[in-house]
Phi, psi and omega in degrees: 000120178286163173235135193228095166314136161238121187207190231135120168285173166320127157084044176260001175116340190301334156277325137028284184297317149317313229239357179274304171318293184298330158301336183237039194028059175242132172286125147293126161240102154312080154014263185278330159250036173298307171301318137002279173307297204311303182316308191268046197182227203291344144284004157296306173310303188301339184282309199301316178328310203256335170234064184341146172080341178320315185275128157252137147056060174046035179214152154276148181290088173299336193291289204290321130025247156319307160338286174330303227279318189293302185302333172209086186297000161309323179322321171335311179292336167283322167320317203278313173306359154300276161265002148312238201340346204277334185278275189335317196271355173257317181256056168258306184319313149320305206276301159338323223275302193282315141001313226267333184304310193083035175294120169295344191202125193222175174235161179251041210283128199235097165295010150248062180302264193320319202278309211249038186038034184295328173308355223259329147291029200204147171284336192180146213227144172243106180288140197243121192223188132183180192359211152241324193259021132294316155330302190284327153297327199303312188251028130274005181257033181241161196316138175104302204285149173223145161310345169273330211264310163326294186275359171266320167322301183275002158295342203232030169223139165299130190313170184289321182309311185291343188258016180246003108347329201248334199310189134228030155215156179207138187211104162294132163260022192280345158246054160076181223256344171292344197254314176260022184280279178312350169265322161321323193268350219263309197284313172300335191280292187315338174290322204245348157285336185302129164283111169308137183272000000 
């Protein structure tokens, strides 16, 4: 079973890109939304612990969250120590469950691949990239979103240059969603034609 990392910064197309994947039936794990789940579940106490008030109605507040996280980005790292591990153990479960399947291929979409040494787990990583002002209308149009909340998001993702340096697929979604559908079916054929050793 190949493992095919998918990562990307914010608002470069990936999740999208993910579900172009998943469409052509290949399983996917999502990342954010394991945390997601995670927010409502088996991470809330220990999240509630470490940043009092997080939790509403037994889930967490990303909203209340975030707040905290902006007022003291050291916090992150308790976030992530947290909730790192809590992630892995789902897509060990994940990787299982398709392995027992005999899936030629599933993707990992992980958005902090690179920052959280994700390659080191994946046969091979594909980057979802496109412009900077295409990125930048983008995640400034989501609900929320600010110019500060923007650049502290992209302090703590490695640039797009070094992680499309790194890649070994790079699939701009900067020309629209047939155009990069076709680079998603390009990468899946080469992938699931390979003879396997």
């Amino acid at each position: 079973m190949i493992i095919l990392g998918l990562t990307g910064s914010i608002g470069m197309g990936k999740s999208t890109t993910a579900t172009m994947f998943a469409e052509m039936g290949v399983p996917v794990n999502d990342a954010d939304a394991v945390v997601h789940g995670l927010y409502q579940d088996e991470a809330v106490a220990p999240i509630e612990a470490a940043f009092p008030g997080a939790a509403k109605a037994g889930s967490i507040d990303r909203a209340e969250l975030s707040r905290q996280l902006a007022n003291d980005p050291a916090l992150f790292k308790t976030l992530e120590a947290i909730v790192h591990p809590l992630v892995r153990e789902k897509e060990r479960a994940f990787l299982d469950h398709h392995r027992a399947l005999n899936a030629p291929l599933v993707v990992l979409d992980i958005p902090l691949l690179y920052e959280t040494k994700g390659e080191n787990r994946v046969d091979a990583v594909a980057v979802v990239t496109c412009d900077p002002e295409i990125q930048r209308e983008r995640v400034l149009k989501r609900p929320g979103m600010t110019e500060e909340k923007f650049a502290l998001i992209l302090s703590r993702q490695i640039p797009d240059q070094e992680k499309r340096a790194k890649a070994d697929y790079i699939i701009d979604t900067g020309h629209g969603l047939d155009s990069a559908r076709d680079q998603v079916a390009a990468i899946v054929q080469g992938l699931t034609s390979q003879k396997r050793p």
